[in-house]
N, C-alpha and C positions, 0 to 999 in steps of 0.2 A: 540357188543351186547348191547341192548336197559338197558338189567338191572345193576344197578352199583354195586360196593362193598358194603355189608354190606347190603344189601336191604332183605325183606322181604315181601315175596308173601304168597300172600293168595288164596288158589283156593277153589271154593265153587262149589257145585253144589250137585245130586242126587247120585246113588246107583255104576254110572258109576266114579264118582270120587273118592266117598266115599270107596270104595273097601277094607274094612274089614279094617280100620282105626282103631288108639287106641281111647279109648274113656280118657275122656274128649273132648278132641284133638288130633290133630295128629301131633305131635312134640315129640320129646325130647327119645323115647326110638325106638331100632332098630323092623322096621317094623311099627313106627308108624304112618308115612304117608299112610299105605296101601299097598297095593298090585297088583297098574295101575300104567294108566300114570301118578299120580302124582309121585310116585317113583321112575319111568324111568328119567322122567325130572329133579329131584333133583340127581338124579347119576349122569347122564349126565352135571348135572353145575356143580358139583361137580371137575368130570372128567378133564374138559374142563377148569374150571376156580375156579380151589381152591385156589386159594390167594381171590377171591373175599368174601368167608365167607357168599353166598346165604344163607336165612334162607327162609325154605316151610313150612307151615301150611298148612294141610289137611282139610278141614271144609263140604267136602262133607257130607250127610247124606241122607241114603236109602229111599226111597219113596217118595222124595221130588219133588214139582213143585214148581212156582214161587212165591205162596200163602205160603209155608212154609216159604221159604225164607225170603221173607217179613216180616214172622210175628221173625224169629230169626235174622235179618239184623245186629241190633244194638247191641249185644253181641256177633257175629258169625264171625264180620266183623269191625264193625266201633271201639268196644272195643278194637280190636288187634291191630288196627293202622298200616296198610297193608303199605307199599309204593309201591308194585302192588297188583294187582288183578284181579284175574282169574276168569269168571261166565260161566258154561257151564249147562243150566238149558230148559227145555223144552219136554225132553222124556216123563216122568209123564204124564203132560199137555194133551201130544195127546195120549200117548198108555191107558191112561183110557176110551177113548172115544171107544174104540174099544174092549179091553179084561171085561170090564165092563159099556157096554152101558145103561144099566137098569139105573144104580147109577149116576144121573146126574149132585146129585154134589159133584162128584170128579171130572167132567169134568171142565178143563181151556179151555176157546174158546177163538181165535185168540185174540176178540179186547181186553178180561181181560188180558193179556197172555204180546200181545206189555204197558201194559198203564200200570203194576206192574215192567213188566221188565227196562223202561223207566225211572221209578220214582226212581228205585233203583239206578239208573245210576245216572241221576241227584243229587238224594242225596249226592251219594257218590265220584264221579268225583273230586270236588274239593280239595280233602282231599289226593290224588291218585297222584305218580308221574305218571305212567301208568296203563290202564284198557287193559284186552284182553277178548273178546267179543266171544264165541265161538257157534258155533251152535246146536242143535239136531241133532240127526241122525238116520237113520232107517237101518240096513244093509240090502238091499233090492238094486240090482240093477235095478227091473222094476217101473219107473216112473211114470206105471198107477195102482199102487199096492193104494189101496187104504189109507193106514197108512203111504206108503211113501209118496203119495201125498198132506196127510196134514202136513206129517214134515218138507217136503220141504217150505210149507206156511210157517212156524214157523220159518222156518233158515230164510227167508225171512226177517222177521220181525226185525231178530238178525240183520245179513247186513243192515239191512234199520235205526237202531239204531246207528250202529257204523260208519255209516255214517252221521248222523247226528252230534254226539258228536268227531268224528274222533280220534276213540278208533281202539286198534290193532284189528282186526279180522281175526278170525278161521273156515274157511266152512270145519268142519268134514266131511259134506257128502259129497263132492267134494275129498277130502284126501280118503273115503273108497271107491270112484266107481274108482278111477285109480284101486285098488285092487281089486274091483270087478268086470274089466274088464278083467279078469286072474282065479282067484278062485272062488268057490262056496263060497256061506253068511256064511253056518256050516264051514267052516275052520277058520273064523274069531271070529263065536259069535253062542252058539245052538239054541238061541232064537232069533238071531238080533237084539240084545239090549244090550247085557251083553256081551263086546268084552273078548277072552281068550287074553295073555298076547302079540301075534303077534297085534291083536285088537288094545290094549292097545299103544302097538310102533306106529300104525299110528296116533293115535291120539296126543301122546306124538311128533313125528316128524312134525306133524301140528304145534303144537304150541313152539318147539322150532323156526321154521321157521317163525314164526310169532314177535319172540321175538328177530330176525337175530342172532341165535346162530349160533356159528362157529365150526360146526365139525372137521375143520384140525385145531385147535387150541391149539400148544403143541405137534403136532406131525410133 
């Protein structure tokens, strides 16, 4: 597995990561990571590799797009002193364009969306044993669905980032159309946005896979 002993991740992102976090932060008391996949994930390293002593901070928070991020970067992230870090940022971004068209600015458009998410990279990269890069997603398996069609720009843009800086990468929507090849979207999420806790395991199994975590490990 890509994370060593003793390391500590930071996963940031919107309402999807965030998932009923303690506040200040999401550390230190049971439940306080939340109630997604970042909690899945820290069982699982837990499980998997408890001589390692992974420490998870939680730093999602609800309604957030890349402009929040940005403006809370430098106490949310750089202050903790991450030796990874997790960004899964972009929902906001597009589903304002849609359930609040009027409101134009809450809208993130593509080119704001790659050139903030970019800058945070670069800021931050050097500081980083490891980045994982993960994408938006829309639970939606029809491709000419209009709201999937602009999330898929956005994953776009994530891939196209973490190729550049040759950071781990997470195509969540790729992890939920295997599932959606099988089930309806309401089995996953009522809104297709907000996965219920199966939701939650693929996204969580994305990114341990991304991290080459070892499932038979210990058993």
């Amino acid at each position: 597995m890509l994370l060593q002993p003793k390391s500590k991740l930071v996963m940031i992102g919107d309402s999807i990561t965030d998932c009923e976090r303690a506040r200040p932060r999401g550390e230190g008391l049971f439940g306080a990571i939340g109630k997604g996949y970042v909690s899945l994930v820290d069982a699982l390293l837990t499980a998997a590799y408890p001589e390692y002593g992974i420490r998870i901070v939680n730093m999602g928070s609800s309604g957030n797009n890349v402009r929040d991020l940005t403006e809370r970067w430098q106490t949310d992230v750089l202050d903790l002193k991450p030796d990874w870090l997790s960004i899964m940022i972009g929902t906001n971004d597009v589903w304002r364009q849609y359930d609040l068209p009027a409101q134009t600015e809450q809208h993130v458009y593509l080119e704001e969306y790659e050139q903030k998410l970019e800058a945070l990279v670069e800021r931050t990269l050097p500081q980083l044993q490891g980045l994982v890069l993960m994408t938006p997603f829309y639970i939606e398996p029809n491709e000419a669905d209009s709201m999937r069609r602009t999330m898929d720009q956005y994953g776009e843009v994530v891939r196209k980032i973490a190729s550049k800086y040759n950071t781990r990468f997470v195509d969540t929507q790729a992890a939920f159309n295997q599932a959606l090849a099988h089930i309806y979207p309401a089995t996953l999420a009522w809104d297709r946005v907000h996965p219920n806790m199966s939701g939650h395991a693929v996204l969580a199994r994305a990114f341990l896979q991304a991290i080459e975590f070892d499932y038979n490990r210990g058993l």
